[in-house]
N, C-alpha and C positions, 0 to 999 in steps of 0.2 A: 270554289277557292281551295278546298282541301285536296284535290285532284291534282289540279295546278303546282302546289307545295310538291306533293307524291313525283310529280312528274320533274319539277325541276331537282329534286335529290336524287331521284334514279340517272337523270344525266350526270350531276355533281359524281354520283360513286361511277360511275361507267369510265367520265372522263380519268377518275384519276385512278381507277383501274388499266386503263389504257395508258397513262404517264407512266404507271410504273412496270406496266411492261414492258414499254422502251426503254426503261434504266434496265431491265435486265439484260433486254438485246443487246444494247451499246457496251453493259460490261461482259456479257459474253463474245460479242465481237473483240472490243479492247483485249482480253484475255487471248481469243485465237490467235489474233495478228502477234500479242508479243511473244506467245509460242512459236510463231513462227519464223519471228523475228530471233527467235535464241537461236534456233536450228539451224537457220539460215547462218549467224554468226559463228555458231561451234561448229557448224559443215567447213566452211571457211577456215576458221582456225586449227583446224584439224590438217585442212588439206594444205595450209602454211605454215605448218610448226617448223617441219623442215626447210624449208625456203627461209626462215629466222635465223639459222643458224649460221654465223659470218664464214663466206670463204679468204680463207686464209695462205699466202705463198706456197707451193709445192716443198713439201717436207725433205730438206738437203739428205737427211739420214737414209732415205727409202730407196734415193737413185742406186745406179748402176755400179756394182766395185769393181777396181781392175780384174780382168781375168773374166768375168760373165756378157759379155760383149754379145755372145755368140747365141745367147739368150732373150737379149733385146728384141721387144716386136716390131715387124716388119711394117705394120700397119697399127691402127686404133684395136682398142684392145672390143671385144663387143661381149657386154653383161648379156650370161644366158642365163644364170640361177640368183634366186632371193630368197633370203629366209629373215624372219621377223625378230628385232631386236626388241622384247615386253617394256627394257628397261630406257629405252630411247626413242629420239622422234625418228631416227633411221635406221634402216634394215640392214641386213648384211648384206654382200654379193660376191659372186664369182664370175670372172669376165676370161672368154678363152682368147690365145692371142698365135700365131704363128712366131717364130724365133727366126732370126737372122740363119740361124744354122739349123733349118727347115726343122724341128721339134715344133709338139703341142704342148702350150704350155695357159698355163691354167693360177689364175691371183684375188685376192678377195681380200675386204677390206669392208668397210661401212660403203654407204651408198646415199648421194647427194643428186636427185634425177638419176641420170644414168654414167655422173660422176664415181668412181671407187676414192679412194681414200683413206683415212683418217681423221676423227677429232681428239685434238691437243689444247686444251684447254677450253675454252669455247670458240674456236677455231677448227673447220673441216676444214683438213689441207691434203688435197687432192695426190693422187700420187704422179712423179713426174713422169714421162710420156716414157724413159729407158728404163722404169721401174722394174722387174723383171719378178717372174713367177716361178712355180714347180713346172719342169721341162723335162718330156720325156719323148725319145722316137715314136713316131707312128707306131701303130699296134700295141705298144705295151701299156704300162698303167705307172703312175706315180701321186705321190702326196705330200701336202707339207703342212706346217700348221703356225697358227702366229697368234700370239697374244694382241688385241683389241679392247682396247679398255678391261670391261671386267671379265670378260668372254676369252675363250679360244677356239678360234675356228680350225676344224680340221679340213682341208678342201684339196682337191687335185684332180684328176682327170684319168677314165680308166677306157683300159684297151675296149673295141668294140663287143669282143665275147666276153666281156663281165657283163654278170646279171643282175649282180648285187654288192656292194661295198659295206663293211660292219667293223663300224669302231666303236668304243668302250660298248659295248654291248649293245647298240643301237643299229640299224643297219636300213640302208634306202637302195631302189637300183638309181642305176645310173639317169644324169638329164641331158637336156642338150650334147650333142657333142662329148658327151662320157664324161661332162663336168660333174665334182659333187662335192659339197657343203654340209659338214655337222658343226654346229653350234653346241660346246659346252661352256657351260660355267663356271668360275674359279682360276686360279692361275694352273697352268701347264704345268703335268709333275714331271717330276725328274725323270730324266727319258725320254719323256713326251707319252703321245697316244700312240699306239698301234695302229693300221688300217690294215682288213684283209681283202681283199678279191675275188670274187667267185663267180 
């Protein structure tokens, strides 16, 4: 009889030895999946912040003014450089463009997929297609620079024998097509930036 007893509590403690090790599996499982379920959501969210962000009319102020006609691109403009905005869901970019009056000409702005632009409030508003950039003849080198929210980009487009460009003390070579982009911070001083050539 004593045996019997012995025997039916050693199953007693086995079973619920085994119950409670399927409560840890289930909450370990439970735990994995919603790990993976966050990742899953902030991958997601991450790769849609920007897509959140409403497009808004082509900004009137950006087009073309009398007299720069001759600057107007030929074609779509095509993003060859990007550089990272820390303070925003969008980057910066520079997109090279050919001119009606055969110049390279070279424009930058925020960036919406492979939109340029502007945001104005919470509005990215694209820039219009006669938008017009820094433009300079073949071979040689030019630059321009523009305030962007809290940022000023210095960006333009240098002859094919530069090897390097160096503004406020910063200096990259050239990307694509002699495009190139500095990102500073702050408002644009009086003056502006310098860029050299080399």
């Amino acid at each position: 009889m004593k045996a019997v007893e012995e025997l039916r509590e050693g199953l007693l403690e086995a079973a619920e030895r085994d119950v409670a090790a399927q409560r840890v599996r289930r909450r370990r499982s439970r735990r994995a999946i919603g790990v993976v379920v966050a990742l899953l959501l902030g991958g997601t969210a991450a790769a849609t912040a920007a897509d959140l962000i409403a497009i808004g009319d082509p900004s009137p102020e950006l087009r073309t003014v009398d007299g720069f006609e001759k600057y107007e691109p030929t074609a779509a403009r095509q993003v060859v450089l990007q550089a990272d905005d820390p303070d925003s869901d969008l980057d910066y970019g520079v997109a090279l463009y050919t001119s009606t009056g055969d110049q390279t000409c070279a424009l930058a702005g925020q960036l919406r997929g492979r939109q340029l632009g502007v945001v104005q409030g919470a509005e990215f508003r694209p820039y219009p297609a006669d938008t017009v950039g820094a433009c300079i003849a073949p071979g040689r080198s030019t630059f321009d620079q523009r305030q962007v929210g809290p940022n000023v980009l210095v960006f333009g487009v240098a002859a094919e024998s530069v090897r390097e460009i160096t503004s406020n003390g910063e200096s990259q070579p050239p990307g694509p097509g002699g495009a190139f982009l500095f990102v500073f911070g702050g408002e644009r001083p009086r003056g502006g930036f310098n860029v050299t050539f080399q």
